[in-house]
N, CA, C and O atoms as CSV, one atom per row, in Angstrom:
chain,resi,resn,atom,element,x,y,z
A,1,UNK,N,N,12.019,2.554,-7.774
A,1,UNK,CA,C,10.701,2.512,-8.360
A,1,UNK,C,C,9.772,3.525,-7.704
A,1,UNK,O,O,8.673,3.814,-8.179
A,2,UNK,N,N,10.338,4.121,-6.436
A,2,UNK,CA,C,9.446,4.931,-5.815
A,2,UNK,C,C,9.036,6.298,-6.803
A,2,UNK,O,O,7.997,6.854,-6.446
A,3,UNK,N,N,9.543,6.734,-7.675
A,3,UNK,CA,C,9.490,7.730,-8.941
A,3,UNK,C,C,7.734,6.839,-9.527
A,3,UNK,O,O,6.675,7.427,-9.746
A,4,UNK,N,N,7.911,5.842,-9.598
A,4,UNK,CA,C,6.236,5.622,-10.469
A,4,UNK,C,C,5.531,5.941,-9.993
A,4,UNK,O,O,4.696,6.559,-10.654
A,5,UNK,N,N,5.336,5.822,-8.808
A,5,UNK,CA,C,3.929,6.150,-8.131
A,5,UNK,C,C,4.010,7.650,-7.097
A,5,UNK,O,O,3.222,7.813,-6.165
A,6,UNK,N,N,4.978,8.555,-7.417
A,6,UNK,CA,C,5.250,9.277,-6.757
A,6,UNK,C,C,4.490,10.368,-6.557
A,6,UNK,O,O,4.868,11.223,-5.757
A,7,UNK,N,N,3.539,10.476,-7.115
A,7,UNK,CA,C,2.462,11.431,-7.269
A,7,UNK,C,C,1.031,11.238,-5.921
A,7,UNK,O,O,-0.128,11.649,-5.959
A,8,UNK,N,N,1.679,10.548,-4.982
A,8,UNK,CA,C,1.081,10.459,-3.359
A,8,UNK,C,C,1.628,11.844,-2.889
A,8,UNK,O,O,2.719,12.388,-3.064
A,9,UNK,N,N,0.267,12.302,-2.100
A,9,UNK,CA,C,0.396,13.922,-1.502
A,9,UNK,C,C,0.432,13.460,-0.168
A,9,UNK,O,O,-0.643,13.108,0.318
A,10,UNK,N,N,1.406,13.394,0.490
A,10,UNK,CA,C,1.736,13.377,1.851
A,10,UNK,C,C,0.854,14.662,3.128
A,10,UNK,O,O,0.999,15.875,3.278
A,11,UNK,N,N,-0.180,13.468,3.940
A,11,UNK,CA,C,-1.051,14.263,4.786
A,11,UNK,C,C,-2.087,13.963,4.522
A,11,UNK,O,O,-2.979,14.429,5.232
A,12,UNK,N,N,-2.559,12.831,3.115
A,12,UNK,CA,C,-3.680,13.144,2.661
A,12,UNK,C,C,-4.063,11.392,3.213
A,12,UNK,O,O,-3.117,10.733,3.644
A,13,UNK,N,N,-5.425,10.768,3.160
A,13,UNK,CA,C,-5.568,9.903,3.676
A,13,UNK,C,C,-5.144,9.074,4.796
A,13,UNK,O,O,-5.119,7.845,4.861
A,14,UNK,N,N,-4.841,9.876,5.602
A,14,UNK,CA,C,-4.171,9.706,7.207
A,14,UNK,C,C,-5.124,8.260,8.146
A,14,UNK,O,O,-4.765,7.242,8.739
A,15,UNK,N,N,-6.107,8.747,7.916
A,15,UNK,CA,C,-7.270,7.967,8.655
A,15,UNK,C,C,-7.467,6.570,7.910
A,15,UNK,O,O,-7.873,5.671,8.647
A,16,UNK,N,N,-7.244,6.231,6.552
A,16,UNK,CA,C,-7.083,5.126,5.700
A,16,UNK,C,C,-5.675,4.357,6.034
A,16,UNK,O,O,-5.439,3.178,5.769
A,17,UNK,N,N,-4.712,5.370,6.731
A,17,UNK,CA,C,-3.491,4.723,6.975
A,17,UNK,C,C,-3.244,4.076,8.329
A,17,UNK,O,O,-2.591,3.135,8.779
A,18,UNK,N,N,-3.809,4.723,8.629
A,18,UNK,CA,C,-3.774,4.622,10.295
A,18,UNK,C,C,-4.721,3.130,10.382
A,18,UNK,O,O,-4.445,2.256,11.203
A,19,UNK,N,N,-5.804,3.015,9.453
A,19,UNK,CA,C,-6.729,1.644,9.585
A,19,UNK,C,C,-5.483,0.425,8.926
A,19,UNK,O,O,-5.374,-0.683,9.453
A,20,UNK,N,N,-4.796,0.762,7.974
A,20,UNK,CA,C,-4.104,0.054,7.347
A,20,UNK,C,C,-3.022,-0.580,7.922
A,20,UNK,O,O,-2.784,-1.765,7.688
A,21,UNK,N,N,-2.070,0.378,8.951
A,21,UNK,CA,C,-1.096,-0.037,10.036
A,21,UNK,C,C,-1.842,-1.040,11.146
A,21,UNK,O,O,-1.341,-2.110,11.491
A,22,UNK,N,N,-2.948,-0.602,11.588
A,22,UNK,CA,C,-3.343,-1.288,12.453
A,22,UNK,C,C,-3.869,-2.916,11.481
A,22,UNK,O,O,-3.725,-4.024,11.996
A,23,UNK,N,N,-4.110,-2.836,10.907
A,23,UNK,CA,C,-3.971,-4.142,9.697
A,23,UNK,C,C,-2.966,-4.954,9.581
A,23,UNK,O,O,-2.864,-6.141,9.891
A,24,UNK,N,N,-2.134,-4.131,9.050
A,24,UNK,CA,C,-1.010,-4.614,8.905
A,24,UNK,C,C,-0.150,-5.560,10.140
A,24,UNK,O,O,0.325,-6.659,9.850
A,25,UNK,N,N,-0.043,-5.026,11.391
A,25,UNK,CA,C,0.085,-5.414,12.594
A,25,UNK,C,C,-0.475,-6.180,13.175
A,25,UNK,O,O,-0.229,-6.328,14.372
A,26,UNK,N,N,-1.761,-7.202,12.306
A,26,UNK,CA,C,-2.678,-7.933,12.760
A,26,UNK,C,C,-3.859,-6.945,14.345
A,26,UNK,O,O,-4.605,-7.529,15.130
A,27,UNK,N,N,-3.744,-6.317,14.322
A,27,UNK,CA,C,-5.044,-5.319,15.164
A,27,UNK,C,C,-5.937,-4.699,14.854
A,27,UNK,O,O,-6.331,-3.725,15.497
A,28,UNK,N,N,-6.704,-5.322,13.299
A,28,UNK,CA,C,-7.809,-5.141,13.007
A,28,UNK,C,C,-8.809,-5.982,12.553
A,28,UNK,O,O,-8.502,-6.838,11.723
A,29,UNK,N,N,-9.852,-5.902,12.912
A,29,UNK,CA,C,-10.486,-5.404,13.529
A,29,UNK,C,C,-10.399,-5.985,15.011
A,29,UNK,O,O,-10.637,-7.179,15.194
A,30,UNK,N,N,-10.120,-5.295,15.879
A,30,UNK,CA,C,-10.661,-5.807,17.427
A,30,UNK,C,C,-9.496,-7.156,17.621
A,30,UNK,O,O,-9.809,-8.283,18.004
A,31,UNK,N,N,-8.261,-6.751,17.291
A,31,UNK,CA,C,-7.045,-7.406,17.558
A,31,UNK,C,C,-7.345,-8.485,17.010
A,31,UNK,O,O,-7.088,-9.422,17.766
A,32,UNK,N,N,-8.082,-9.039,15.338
A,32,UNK,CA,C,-8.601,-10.261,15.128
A,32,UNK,C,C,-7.753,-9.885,13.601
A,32,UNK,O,O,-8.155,-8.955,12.903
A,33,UNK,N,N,-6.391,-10.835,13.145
A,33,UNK,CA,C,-5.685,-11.047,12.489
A,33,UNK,C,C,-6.352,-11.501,10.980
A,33,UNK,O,O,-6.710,-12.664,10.797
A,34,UNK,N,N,-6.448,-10.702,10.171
A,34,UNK,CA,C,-7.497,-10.645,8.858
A,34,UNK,C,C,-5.420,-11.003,7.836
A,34,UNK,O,O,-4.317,-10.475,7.979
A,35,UNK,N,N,-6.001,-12.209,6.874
A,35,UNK,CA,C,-5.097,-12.292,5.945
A,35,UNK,C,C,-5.254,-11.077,4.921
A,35,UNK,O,O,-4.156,-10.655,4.559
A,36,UNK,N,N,-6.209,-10.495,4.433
A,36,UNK,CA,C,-6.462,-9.878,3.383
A,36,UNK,C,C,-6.939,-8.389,3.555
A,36,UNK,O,O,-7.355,-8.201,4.699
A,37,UNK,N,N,-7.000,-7.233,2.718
A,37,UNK,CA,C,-7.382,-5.728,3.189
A,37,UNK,C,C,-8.057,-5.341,1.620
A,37,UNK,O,O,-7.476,-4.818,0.669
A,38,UNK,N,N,-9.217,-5.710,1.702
A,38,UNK,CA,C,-9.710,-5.085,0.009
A,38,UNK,C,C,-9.793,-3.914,-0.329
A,38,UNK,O,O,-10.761,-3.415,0.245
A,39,UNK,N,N,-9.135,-2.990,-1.152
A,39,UNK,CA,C,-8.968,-1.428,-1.151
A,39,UNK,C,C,-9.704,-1.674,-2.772
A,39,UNK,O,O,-9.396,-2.404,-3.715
A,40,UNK,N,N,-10.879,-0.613,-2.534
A,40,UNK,CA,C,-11.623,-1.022,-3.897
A,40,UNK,C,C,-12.112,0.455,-4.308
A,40,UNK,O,O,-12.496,1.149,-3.367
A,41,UNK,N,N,-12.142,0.952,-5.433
A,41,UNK,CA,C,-12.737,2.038,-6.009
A,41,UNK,C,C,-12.402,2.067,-7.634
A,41,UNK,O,O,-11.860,1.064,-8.097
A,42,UNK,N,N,-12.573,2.696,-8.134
A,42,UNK,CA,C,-12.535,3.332,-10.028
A,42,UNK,C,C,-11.390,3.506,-10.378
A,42,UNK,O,O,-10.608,3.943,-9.534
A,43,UNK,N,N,-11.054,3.308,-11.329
A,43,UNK,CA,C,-10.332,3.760,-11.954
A,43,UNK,C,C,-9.370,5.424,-11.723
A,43,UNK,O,O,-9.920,6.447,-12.132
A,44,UNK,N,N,-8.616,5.475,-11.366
A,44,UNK,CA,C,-7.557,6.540,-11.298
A,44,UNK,C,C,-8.046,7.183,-10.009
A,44,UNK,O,O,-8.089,8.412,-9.968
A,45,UNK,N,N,-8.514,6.284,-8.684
A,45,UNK,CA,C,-8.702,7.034,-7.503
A,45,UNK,C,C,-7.782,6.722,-6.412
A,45,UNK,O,O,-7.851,6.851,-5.189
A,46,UNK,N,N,-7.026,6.338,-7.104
A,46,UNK,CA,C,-5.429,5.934,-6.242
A,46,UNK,C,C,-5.131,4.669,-5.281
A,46,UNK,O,O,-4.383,4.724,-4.305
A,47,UNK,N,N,-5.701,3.737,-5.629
A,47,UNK,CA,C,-5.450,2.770,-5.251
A,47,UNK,C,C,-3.899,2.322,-5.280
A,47,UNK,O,O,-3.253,2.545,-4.256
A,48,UNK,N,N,-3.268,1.723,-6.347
A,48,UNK,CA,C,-2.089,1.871,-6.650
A,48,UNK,C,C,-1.031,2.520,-5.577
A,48,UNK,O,O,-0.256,2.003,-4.772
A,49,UNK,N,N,-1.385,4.081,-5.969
A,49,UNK,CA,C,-0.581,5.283,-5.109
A,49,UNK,C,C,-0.617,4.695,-3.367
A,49,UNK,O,O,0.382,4.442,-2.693
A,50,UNK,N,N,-1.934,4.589,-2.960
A,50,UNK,CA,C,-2.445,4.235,-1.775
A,50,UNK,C,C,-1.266,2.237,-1.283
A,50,UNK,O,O,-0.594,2.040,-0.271
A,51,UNK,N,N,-1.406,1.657,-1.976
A,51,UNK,CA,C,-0.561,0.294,-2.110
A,51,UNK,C,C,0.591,0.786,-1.796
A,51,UNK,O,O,1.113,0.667,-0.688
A,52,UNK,N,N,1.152,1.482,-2.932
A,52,UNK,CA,C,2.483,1.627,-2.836
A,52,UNK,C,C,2.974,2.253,-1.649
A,52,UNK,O,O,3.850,1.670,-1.010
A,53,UNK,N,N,2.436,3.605,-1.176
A,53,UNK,CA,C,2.608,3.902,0.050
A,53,UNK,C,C,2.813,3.563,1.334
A,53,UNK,O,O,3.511,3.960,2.267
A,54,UNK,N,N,1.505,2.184,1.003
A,54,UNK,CA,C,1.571,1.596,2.384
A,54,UNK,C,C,3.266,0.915,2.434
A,54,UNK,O,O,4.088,1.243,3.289
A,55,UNK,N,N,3.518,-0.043,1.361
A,55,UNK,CA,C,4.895,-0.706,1.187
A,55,UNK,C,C,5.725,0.535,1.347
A,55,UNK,O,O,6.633,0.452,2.174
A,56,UNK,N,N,5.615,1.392,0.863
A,56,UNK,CA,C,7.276,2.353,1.463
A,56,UNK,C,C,6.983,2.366,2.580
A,56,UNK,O,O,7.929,1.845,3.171
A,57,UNK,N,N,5.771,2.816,3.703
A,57,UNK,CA,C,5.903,2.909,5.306
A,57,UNK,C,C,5.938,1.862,5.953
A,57,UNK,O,O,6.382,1.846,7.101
A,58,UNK,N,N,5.442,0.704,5.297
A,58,UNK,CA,C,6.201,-0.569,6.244
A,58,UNK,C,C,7.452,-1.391,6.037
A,58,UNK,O,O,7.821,-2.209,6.879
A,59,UNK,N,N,8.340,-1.085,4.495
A,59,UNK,CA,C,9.691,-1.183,4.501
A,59,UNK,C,C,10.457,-0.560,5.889
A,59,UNK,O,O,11.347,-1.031,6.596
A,60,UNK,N,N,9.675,0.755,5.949
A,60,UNK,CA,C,10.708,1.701,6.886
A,60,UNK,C,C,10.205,1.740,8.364
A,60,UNK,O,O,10.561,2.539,9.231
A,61,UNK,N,N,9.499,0.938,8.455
A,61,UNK,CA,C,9.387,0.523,10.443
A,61,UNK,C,C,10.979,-0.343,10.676
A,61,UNK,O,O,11.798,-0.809,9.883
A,62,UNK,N,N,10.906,-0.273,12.046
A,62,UNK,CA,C,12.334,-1.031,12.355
A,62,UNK,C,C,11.685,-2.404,12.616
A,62,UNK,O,O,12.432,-3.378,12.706
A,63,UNK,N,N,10.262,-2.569,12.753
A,63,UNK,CA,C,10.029,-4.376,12.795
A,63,UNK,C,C,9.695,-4.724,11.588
A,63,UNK,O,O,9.246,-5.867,11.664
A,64,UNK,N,N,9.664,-4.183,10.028
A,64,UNK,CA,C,9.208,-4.498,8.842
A,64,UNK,C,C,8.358,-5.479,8.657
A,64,UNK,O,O,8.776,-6.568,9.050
A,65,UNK,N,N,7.081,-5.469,8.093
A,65,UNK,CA,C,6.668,-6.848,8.129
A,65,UNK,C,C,6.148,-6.590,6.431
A,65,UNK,O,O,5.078,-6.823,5.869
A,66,UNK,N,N,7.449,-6.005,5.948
A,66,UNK,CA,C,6.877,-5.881,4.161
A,66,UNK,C,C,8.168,-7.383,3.169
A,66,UNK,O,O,9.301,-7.224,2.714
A,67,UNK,N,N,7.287,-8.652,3.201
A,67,UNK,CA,C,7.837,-9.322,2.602
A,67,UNK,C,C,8.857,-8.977,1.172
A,67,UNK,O,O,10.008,-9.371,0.987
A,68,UNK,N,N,7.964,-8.071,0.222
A,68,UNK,CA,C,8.248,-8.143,-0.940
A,68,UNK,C,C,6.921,-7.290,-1.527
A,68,UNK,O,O,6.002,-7.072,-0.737
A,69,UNK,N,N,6.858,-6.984,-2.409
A,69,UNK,CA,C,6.045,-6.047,-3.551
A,69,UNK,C,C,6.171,-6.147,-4.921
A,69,UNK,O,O,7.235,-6.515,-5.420
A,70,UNK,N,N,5.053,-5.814,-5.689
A,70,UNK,CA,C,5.336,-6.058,-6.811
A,70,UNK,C,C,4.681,-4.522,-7.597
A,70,UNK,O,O,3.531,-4.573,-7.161
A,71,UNK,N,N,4.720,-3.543,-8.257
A,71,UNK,CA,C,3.290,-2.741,-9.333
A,71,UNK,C,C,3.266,-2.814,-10.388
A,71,UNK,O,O,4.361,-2.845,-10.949
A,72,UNK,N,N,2.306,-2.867,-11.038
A,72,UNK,CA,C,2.061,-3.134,-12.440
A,72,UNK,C,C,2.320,-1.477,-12.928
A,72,UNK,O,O,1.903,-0.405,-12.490
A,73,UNK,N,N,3.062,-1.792,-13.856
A,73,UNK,CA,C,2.716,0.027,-14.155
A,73,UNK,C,C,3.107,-0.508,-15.941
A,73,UNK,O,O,4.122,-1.036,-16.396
A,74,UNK,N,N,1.747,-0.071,-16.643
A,74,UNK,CA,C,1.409,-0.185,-18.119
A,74,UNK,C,C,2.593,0.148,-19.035
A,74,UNK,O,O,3.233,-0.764,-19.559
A,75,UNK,N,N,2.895,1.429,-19.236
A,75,UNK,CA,C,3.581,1.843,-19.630
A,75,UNK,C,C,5.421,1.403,-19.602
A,75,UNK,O,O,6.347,1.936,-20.214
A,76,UNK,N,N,5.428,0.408,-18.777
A,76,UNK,CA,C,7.076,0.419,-18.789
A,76,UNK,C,C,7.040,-1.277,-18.889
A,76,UNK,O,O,6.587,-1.981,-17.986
A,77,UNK,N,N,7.413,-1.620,-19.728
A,77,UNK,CA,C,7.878,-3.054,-20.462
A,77,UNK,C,C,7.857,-3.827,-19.374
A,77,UNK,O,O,6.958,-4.629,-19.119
A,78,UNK,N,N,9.082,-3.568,-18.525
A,78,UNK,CA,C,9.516,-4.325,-17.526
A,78,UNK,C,C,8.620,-4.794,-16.448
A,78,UNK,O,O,8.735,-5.936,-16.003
A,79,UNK,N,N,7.349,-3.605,-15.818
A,79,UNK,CA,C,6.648,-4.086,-15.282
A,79,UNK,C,C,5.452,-4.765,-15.340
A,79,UNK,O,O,4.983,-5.483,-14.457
A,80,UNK,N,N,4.735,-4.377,-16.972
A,80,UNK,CA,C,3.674,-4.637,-17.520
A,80,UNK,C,C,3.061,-6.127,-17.276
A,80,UNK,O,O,1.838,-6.206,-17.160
A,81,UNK,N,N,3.820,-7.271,-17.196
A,81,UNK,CA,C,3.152,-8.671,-16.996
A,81,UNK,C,C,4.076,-9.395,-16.178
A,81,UNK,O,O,5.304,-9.302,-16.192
A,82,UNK,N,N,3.481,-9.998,-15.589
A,82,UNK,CA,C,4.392,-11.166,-14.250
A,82,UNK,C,C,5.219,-11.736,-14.908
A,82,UNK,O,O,5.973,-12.552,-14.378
């Protein structure tokens, strides 16, 4: 599935990732373990792309802490509704 969202430019939002790992790892903010990370903007400003990314780089740590994933992507039957 990594082909759907493949249109992430590697290098770009580094500083969004770097907040996101430390998230992810429970060390944000101030080593205080947040269930939730709201990534919010418009329409076609890559949210999605930005999601998906994060799940391919925490599949591929050797401590994984990527349960499972899901993306909606419109266009393809299969993913369109839960």
């Amino acid at each position: 599935m990594s082909e759907l969202k493949s249109e992430f430019m590697e290098g770009t939002r580094e500083v969004l990732f770097e907040e996101l790992a430390l998230w992810a790892s429970g060390n944000f903010p101030e080593n205080e373990s947040k269930p939730f990370y709201f990534l919010s903007g418009g329409a076609g400003l890559g949210k999605s792309s930005i999601s998906h990314q994060l799940c391919v780089r925490l599949d591929a740590t050797e401590l994984s802490t990527l349960g499972g994933s899901f993306f909606f992507v419109r266009d393809k039957s299969e993913l369109a509704s839960a």
